[in-house]
C-alpha positions in Angstrom: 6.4 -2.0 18.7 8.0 1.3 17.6 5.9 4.0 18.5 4.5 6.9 16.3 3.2 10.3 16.2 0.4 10.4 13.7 -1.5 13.1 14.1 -5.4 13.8 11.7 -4.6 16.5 9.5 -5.9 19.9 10.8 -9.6 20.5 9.5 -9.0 24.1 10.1 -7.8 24.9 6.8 -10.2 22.6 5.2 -12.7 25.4 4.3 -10.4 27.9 2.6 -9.0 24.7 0.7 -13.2 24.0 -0.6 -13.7 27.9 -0.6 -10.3 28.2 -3.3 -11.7 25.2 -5.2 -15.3 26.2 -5.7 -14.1 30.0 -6.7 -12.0 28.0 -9.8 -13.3 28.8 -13.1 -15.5 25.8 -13.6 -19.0 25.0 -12.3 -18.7 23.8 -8.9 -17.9 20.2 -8.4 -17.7 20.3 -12.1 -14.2 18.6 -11.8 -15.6 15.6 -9.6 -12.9 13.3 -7.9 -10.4 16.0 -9.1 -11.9 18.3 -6.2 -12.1 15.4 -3.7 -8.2 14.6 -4.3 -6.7 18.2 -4.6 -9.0 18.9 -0.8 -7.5 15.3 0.2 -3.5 16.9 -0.5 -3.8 20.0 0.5 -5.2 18.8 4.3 -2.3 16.4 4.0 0.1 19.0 3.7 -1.9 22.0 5.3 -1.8 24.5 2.3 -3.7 25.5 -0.5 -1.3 25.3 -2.6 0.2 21.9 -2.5 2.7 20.1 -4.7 3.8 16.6 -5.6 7.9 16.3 -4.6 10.1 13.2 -6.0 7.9 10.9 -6.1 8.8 7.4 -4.9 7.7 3.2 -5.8 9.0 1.5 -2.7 9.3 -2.0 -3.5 9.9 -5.1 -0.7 11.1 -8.4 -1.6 10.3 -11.5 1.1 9.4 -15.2 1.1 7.2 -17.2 2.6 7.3 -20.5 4.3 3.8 -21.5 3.8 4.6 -21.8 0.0 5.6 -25.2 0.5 2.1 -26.4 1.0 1.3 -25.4 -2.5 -1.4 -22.6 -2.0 0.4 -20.4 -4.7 0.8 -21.1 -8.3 4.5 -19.3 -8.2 7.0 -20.8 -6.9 9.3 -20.0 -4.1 12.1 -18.8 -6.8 10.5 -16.6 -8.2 10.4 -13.9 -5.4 14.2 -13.4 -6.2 14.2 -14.0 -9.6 11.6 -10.8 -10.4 13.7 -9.0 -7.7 16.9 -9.4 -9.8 14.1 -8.5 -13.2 12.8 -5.3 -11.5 16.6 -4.1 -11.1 17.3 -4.8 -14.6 14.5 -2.4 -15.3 12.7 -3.9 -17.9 9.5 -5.3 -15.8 6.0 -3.6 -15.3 6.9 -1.8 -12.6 9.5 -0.7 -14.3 8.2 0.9 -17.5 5.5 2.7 -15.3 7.9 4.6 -12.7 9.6 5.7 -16.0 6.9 7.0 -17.7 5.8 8.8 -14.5 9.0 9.6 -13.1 9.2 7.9 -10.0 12.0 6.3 -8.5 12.4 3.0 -7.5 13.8 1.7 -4.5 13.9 -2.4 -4.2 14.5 -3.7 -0.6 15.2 -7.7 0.2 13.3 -7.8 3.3 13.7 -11.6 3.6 14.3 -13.4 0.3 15.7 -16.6 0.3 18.7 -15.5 -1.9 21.9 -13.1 -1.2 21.5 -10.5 -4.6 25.2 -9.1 -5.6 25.6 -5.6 -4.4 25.8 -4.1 -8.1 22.0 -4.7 -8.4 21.2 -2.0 -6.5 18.7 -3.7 -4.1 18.8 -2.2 -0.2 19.3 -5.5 1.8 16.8 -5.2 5.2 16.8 -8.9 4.9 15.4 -9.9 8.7 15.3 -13.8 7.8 15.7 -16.1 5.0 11.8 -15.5 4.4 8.8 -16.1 6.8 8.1 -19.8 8.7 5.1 -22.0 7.5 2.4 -20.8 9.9 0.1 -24.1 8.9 2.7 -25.2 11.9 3.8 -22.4 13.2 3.7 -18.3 13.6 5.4 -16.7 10.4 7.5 -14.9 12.9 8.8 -13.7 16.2 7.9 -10.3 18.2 11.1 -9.1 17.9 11.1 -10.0 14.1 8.4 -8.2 13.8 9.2 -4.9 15.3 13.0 -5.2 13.5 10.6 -5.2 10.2 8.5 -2.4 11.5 11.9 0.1 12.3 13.5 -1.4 8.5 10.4 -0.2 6.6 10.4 2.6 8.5 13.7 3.7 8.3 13.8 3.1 4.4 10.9 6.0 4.4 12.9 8.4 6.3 15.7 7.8 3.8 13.3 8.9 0.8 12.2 11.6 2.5 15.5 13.5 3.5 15.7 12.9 -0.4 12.9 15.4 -0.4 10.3 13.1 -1.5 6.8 14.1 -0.5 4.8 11.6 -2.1 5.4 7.6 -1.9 3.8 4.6 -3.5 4.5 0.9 -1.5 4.5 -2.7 -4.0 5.7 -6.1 -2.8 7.0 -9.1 -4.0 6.6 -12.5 -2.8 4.9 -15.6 -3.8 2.3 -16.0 -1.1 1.5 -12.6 -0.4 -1.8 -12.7 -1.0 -2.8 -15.5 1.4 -1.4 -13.7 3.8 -3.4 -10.9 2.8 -6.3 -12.7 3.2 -6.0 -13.6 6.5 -5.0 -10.6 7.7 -8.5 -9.2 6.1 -10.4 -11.9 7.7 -9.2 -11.5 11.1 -9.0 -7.5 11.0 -12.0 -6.6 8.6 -14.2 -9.4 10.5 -14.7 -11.0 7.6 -15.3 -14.8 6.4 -12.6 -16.2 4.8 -14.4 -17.7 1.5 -14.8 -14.0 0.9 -11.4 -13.2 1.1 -9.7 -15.9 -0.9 -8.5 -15.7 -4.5 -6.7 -17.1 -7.4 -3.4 -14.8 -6.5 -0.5 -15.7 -9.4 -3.9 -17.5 -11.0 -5.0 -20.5 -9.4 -7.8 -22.3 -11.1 -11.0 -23.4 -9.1 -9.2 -26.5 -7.7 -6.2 -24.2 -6.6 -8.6 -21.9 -5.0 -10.2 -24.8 -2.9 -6.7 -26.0 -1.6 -5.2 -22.5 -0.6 -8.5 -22.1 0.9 -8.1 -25.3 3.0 -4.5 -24.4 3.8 -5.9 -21.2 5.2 -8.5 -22.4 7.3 -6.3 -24.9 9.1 -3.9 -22.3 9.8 -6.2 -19.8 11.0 -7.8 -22.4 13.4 -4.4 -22.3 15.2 -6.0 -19.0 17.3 -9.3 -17.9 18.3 -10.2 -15.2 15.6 -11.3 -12.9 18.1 -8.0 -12.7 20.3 -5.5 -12.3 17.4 -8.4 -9.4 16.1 -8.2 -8.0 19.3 -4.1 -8.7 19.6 -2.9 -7.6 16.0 1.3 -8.0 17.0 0.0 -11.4 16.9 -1.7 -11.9 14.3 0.9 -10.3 12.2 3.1 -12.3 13.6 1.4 -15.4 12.9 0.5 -14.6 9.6 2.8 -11.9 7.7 5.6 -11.7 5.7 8.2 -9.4 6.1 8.1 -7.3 3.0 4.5 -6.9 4.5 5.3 -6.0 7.6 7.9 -3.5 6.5 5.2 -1.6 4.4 3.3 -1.3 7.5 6.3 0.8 8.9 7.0 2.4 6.1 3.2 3.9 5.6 3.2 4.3 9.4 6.3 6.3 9.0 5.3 8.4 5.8 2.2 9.5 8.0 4.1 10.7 11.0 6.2 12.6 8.3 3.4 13.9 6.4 3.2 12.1 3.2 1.0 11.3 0.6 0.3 7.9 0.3 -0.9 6.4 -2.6 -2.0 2.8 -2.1 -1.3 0.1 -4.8 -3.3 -3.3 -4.3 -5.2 -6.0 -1.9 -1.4 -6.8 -0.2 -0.4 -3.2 0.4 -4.6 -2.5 1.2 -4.4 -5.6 4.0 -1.0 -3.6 5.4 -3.1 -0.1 5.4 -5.9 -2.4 7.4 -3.1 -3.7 9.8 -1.4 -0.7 10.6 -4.9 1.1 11.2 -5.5 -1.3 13.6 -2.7 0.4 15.6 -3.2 4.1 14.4 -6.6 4.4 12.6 -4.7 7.9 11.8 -3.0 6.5 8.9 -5.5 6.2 6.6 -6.3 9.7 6.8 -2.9 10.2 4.4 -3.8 7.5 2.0 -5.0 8.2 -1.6 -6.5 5.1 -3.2 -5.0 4.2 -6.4 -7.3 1.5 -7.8 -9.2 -2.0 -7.2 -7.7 -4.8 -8.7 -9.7 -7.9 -9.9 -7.9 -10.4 -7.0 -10.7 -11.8 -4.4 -11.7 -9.6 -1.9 -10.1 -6.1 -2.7 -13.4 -4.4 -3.4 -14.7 -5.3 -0.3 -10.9 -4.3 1.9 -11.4 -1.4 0.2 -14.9 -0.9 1.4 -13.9 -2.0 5.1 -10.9 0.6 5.0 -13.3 3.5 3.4 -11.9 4.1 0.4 -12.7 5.4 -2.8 -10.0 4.4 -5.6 -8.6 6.7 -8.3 -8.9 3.6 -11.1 -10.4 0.7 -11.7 -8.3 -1.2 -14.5 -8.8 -4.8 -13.9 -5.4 -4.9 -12.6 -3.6 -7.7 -10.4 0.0 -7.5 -10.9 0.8 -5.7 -7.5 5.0 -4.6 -7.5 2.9 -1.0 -6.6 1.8 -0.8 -10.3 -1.8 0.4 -9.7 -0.4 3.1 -7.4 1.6 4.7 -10.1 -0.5 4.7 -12.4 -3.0 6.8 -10.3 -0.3 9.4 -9.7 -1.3 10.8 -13.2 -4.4 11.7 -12.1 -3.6 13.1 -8.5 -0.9 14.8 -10.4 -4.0 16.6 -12.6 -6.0 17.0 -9.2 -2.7 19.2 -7.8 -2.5 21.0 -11.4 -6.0 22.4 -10.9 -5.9 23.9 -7.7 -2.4 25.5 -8.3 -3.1 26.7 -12.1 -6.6 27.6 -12.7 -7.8 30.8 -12.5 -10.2 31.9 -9.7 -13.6 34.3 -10.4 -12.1 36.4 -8.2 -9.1 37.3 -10.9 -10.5 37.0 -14.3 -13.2 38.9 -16.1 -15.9 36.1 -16.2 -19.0 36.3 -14.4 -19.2 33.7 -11.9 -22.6 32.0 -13.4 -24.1 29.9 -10.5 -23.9 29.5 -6.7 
């Protein structure tokens, strides 16, 4: 596997960063999560006074082979179909990055479809989608790491663009299954817990996937592939998934924010951790969604969203529509006033 340098942020700023915050004309801690975020991006990026740079929604685009045992109520054609409707730019993703002004990049990291170059839509295409792991492993080793340098490579792209601050969404029918099992195998946690409706399974659809899943995971001892995550990314991924985990492993070495979308893009945090635990230490939380399980990933991972909006759509919407309020967190430290400027008397300890 491509090797990085991801490095904690230095702590030794971290107390002129709480000292500038708490001097802010406000009652200390008056401006709750706002604090904890504007401390969280100013470590990231060593200053106190940070700033949010072209902001960008990273977007990857893969099948999965396991679809054809019916665990997902999308089907297969639909990965490239919304690929083709996000280019258009008239889907939910969409509308947000405008409002918010992000860019969006779309990338085909293995969808069963060749899109016509006028779309727009960076082809990292490593396979025709992902094999059906109920038989056999998703993918190769080599596949793998070719998915890891892709999504990392798209990263270093965005940031000679001077983009500081990046979002990751995915698209592909199936994701979240393997989603589940990565969270299973790397959180240590019982499957049941991790299963969910996805594209809206009812209870019946639920039970299947959940059966699918089982038999599939009983293909390894839990422990080994825990203990060997190339392969149980292998056995279980998809390569849009895998290419996040190179692009946030990336964004780190560079110095990024990272602000994290849903229970896909959380289970990619929780793999790549598994190789740098570093990582998450560049990660804002942008919400919990409502799928199975993401409350508890997010628990597991130590995170403390932004939002909580009943959301489940994925594509990196969640993410974006945190940025507001990061945005707000960056506002406060740069463009308050301090005690130590202004004639008011500084009314508490």
């Amino acid at each position: 596997m491509k090797e990085f340098k991801i490095d904690s942020p230095d702590k030794g700023i971290e107390n002129d960063i709480i000292e500038k915050i708490n001097f802010l004309t406000k009652p200390k801690g008056s401006l709750g999560f706002l604090e904890e975020l504007a401390l969280r991006v100013s470590l990231i990026q060593q200053t106190l006074s940070p700033c949010l740079k072209n902001p960008y929604n990273v977007l990857f685009g893969g099948d999965h082979g396991v679809i054809e045992e019916g665990i997902s109520l999308s089907p297969k054609e639909v990965t490239y179909q919304q690929m083709i409707h996000f280019a258009t730019g008239t889907s939910g993703i969409n509308f947000l990055c405008n409002q918010h002004g992000f860019k969006l990049m779309l990338v085909d990291a293995g969808v069963d479809f060749d899109f016509p170059e006028e779309l727009g839509i960076l082809c990292k295409k490593i396979s025709r989608g992902t094999r059906n792991y109920l038989h056999e492993d998703a993918m190769s080793i080599d596949e793998m790491n070719e998915a890891i340098e892709a999504g990392a490579d798209v990263v270093r792209k965005i940031y000679a663009e001077g983009c500081n601050v990046v979002s990751f969404g995915e698209m592909g029918s199936g994701n979240t299954s393997s989603s589940s099992l990565w969270m299973s195998i790397f959180g240590d946690v019982d499957l049941e817990r991790c299963v969910g409706a996805g594209a809206g399974l009812d209870s019946s659809g639920v039970r299947h996937k959940l059966n699918v899943l089982k038999k599939s995971l009983d293909r390894y001892d839990k422990q080994y592939l825990r203990s060997n995550p190339e392969k149980a990314i292998c056995a279980y991924g998809g390569f849009e998934m895998v290419m996040a985990i190179g692009a946030m492993l990336q964004a780190a070495e560079l110095k990024m924010v990272i602000l994290l979308d849903g229970f896909i893009m959380s289970a990619c945090l929780l793999a790549a951790s598994m190789f740098y635990p570093e990582v998450k230490e560049y990660v804002i939380y942008g919400h919990v969604g409502d799928e199975s399980g993401h409350k508890k990933l997010l628990e597991i991972l130590g995170g403390r969203p932004v939002l909580h909006l009943s959301m489940r759509l994925g594509e990196g919407t969640g993410a974006v529509c945190a940025y507001p309020i990061v945005d707000s967190a960056v506002r406060m430290i740069n463009e308050m006033d301090s005690f130590k400027k202004v004639s008011v008397t500084k009314y508490f300890t």
